[in-house]
N, C-alpha and C positions, 0 to 999 in steps of 0.2 A: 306373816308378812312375806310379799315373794320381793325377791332379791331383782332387781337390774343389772347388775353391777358387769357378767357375763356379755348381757346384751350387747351394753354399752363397748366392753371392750373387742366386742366384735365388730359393731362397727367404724372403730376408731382402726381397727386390725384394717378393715375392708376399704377405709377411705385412704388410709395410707397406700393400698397395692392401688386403687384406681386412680391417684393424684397424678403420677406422673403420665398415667397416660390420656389423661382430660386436659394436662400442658400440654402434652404435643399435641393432641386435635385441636386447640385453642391455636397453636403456633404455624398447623398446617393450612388451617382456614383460614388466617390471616397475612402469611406471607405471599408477595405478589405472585400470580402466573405469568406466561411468559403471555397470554392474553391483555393481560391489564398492566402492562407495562407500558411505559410512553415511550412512544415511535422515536427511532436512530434513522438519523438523515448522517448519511458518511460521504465529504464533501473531499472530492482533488482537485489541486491547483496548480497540475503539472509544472516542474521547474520551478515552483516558489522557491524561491530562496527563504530559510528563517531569519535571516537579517533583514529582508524586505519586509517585516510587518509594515514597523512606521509608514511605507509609502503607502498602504491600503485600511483607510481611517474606517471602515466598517469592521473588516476585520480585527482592527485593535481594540475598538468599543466592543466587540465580542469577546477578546483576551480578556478585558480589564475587568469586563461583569462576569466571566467566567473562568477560565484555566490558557495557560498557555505552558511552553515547553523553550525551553535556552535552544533548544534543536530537536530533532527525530533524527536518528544516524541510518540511515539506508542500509540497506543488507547489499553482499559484494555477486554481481558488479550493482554501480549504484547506476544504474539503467532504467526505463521506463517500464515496460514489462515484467521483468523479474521482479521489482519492489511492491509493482502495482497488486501482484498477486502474493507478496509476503504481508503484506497488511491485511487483506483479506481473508489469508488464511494461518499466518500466526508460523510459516517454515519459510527456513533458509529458501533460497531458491535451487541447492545444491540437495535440497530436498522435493520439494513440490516441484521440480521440473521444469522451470520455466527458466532456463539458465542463462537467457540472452535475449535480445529482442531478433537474435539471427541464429537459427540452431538446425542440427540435422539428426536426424532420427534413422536407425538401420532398417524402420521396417515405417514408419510415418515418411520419409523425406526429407525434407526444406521446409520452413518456417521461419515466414518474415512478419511483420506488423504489418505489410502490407497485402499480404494474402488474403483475403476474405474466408477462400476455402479451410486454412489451413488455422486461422483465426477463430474459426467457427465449428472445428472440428475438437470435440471433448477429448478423445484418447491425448492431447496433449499436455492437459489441462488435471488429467484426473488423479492422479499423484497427491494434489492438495486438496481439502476440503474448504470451498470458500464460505465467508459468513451466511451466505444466501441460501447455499444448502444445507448448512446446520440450524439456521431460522424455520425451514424448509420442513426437516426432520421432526421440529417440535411444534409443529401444526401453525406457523407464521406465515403471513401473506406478505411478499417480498416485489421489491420494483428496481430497475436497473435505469438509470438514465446515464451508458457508456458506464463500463470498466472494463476493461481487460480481463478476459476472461468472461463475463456476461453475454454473450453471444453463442455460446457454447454450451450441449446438457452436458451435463458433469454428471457421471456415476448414476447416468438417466432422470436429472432431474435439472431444471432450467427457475431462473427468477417466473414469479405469475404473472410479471410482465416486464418487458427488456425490447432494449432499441438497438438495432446496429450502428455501430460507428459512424456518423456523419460530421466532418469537420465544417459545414456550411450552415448544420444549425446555430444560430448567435446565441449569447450565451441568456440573454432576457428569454429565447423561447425553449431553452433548456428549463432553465425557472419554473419556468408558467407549468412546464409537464407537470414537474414536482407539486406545485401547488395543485393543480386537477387531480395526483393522487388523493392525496388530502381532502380534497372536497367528496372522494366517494362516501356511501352512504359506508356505516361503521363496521357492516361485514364485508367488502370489497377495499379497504382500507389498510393499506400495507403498513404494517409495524418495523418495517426496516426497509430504505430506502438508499442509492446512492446518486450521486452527483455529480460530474464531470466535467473540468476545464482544459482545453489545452493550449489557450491564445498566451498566457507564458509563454511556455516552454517551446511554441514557435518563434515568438521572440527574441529568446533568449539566444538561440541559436544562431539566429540570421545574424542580429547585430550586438549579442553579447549580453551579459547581463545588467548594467550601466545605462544600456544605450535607453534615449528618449524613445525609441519605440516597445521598449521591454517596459518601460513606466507607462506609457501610454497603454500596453496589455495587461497590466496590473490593472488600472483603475478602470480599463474596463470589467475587466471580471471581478473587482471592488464594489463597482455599480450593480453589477448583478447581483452579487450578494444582497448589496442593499434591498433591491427589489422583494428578494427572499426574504429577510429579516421584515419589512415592510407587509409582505403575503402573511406570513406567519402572525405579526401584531394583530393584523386584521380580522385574523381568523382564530385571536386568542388562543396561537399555539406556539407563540415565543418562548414562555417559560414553561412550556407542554411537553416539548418534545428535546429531545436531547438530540445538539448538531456534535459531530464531530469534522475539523475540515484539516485535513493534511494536502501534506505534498510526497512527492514520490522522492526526489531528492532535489540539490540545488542545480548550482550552475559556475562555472570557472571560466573568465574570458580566456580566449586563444587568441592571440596576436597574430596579425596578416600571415605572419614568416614563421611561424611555429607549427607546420605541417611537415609528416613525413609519407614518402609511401612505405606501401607495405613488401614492395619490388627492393628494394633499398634495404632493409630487413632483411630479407631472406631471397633468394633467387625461388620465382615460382619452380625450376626443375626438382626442388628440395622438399619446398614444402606449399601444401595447399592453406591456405586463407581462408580459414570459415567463415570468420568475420571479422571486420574490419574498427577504426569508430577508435577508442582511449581502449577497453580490450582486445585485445588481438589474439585470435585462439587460432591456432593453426595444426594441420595435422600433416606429417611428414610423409612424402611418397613413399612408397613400398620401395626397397632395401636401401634410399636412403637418409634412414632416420640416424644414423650416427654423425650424418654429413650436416641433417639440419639441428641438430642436438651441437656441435661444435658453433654454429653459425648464430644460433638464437639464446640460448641460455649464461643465464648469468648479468650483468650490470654493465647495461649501454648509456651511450649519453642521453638518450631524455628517456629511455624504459630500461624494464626489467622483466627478463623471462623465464619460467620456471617448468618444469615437468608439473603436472597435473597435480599429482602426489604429493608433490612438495611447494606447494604455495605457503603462503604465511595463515599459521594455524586462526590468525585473528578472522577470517575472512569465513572461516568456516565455509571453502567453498573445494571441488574438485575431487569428488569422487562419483558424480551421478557420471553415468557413460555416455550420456550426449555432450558434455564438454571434448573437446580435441584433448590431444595429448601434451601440446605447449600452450600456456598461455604464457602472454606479454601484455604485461601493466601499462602503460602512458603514463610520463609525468605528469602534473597538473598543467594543465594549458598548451599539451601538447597534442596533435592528433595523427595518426597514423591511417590514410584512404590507399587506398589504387591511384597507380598513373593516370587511369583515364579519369578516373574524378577527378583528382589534384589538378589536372586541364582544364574543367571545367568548373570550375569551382569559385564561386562570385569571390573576390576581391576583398580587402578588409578583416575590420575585429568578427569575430565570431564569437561563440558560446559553444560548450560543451559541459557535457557530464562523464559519467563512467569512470571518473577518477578515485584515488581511495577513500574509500565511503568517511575516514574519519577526519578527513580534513573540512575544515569550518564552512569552504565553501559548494561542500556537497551536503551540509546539513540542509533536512528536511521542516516544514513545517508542520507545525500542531496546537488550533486552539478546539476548546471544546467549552459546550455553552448551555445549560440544562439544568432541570432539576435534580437530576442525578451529580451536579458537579458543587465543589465547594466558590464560591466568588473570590477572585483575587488571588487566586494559588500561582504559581510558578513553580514548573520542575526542571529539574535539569536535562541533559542531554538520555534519551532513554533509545533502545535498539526498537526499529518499526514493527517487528513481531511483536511485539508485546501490545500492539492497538487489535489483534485478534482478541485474546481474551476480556479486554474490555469492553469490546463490541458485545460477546456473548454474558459478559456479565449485568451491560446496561440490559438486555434483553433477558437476562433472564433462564437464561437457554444453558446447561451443559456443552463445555467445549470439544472439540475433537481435538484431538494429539495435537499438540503444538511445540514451538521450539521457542516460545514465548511464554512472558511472566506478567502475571498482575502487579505484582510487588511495586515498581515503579511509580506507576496510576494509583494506586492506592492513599496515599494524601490527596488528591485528586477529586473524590468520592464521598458525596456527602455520608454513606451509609456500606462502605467497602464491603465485600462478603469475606 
């Protein structure tokens, strides 16, 4: 009689070495690609204040079915610009480069939000990696409708499809763009998309954050949402796709008489004024920096100004070499312009930002709405870098270097990594 018994324990020996590796082929076949992930729409509503939910009932029906956030804390300064591209790419802006919405470069220039050329010039830009090029990298078809920085190739690579800044398009025909991505056929189909408002945060400015024309900018760009939420139903990709909609930061009324200049500060023979606005960075004439160092630094009535170096560690701001050598804070609802603005300068409440990022009223907004997201969450206040890595997590994609954490998002997340 011939024995088995050998056989058998061979291949009990054989099935045992190839089990685990028949789980990980099982596990690699079935975890998502960055392919077959559902499309990220990343939505700004400049100047939203996170207290303003309640006034825009589209957007809270999006909270309530899906996630929202007590705040988003703006990275410092809490500026347009610098934030715009710390959510997109997950660094301080004392990193990624983009230190102000007014900066000067030894070998770039000047750089304002209103430059087209200099707007649209990558070497400014390239310091960070935004989500578009890290979508980009892992074979994603990417679309830009306005952000900051989207105008621009980055590290020689651009969105597959992006618009220049225009404040004249409305915000329904901003919408409808997004919605025509969508409608492409499934290979010309961008799996991450972004969105852009700025009729806030024009608002907010002119006549403060309160005023009936800041609500009457809400509920327009309310409505457009709706529009969107409406396109999407239609198109059976309301629960398809994963929105995520922030803000860059809030907004602080400035009262008629709560302006200063910047002349008043410091005598221009002392020091030069890079930029002006609740930050005030200035850099000292040549031999005298002792003289503007006595005149600027230390604890004024409505600011406070510090050597570069020596800012407040929370802000994690002031070592990239395109900031000046002094910066001076604003108090909240204080502004500091030029003579010749302060002349011209309409009458009335105003709106500002730029203040310290952790005050209540320069929190940001954050709701998000998807199959990726748990219903009914609320989180607490969390720093806006950390909406990079979730970007790359809803997609799927490996992050590039960041100065942000999942950890926060993660109750957030039906299925966290």
């Amino acid at each position: 009689m011939i024995s088995h018994a050998p056989a058998r324990g061979l291949l009990r020996r054989l099935f045992a070495f190839l089990l685990p590796a028949l789980l990980l082929a099982a596990c690699a076949t079935t975890a998502p690609r960055p392919s077959d992930t559902a499309p990220v729409l990343l939505v700004s509503i400049d100047g939203f204040r996170a207290a303003d939910l309640d006034r825009a009932p589209t957007l809270r029906a999006l909270a309530d079915a899906g996630v929202r956030a007590i705040g988003m804390q703006p990275s410092y300064p809490s500026l347009t610009f610098p934030n715009h591209y710390a959510i997109v790419t997950g660094l301080r802006p004392d990193h990624h480069g983009i230190v102000h919405n007014t900066m000067r470069d030894p070998v770039l220039g000047r750089f304002s939000m209103s430059d087209r050329r200099a707007v649209g010039d990558g070497r400014w830009w390239a310091q960070g990696e935004p989500i578009w090029v890290t979508a980009h990298k892992a074979g994603l078809r990417t679309a830009t409708m306005f952000w900051p920085g989207s105008e621009a190739e980055i590290n020689g690579v651009r969105p597959d499809t992006w618009h220049a800044f225009d404040a004249k398009v409305p915000p329904d025909a901003r919408v409808d763009t997004v919605l025509g991505w969508l409608d492409r056929a499934p290979a010309q189909r961008p799996r991450l998309m972004t969105l852009y408002f700025d009729q806030v945060d024009h608002a907010g400015h002119d006549a403060g954050p309160e005023a009936p024309e800041t609500r009457a900018a809400i509920a327009q760009v309310d409505a457009a949402l709706a529009r969107l939420v409406d396109g999407l139903r239609q198109r059976g990709l309301l629960d398809r796709i994963n929105l995520v909609v922030v803000s860059d930061h809030g907004m602080a009324t400035v009262p008629p008489d709560q302006v200063l200049t910047v002349e008043d500060m410091v005598s221009p023979a002392l020091a030069e004024a890079v930029t002006t606005g609740q930050v005030v960075e200035l850099r000292p004439r040549p031999g005298r920096e002792a003289e503007a160092d006595a005149a600027l630094l230390g604890r004024h009535a409505h600011y406070a100004c510090w050597r570069k170096d020596a800012l407040p560690a929370r802000w994690q701001y002031g070592s990239h070499p395109r900031i000046p050598p002094i910066v001076c804070q604003m108090d909240e609802g204080w502004d500091a312009v030029s003579a010749s603005w302060k002349a011209k300068r309409s009458p009335g409440t105003r709106g500002s930002h730029g203040f310290d990022p952790a005050l209540p009223s320069m929190r940001a907004l954050f709701v998000a709405h998807g199959p990726a997201f748990r219903a009914g969450t609320v989180l607490p206040v969390f720093d806006n870098v950390d909406v990079y890595p979730l970007l790359a997590a809803l997609l799927h994609i490996p992050p590039a270097a960041n100065d942000g954490t999942l950890a926060p998002l993660r109750p957030a997340l039906q299925d966290p990594p």
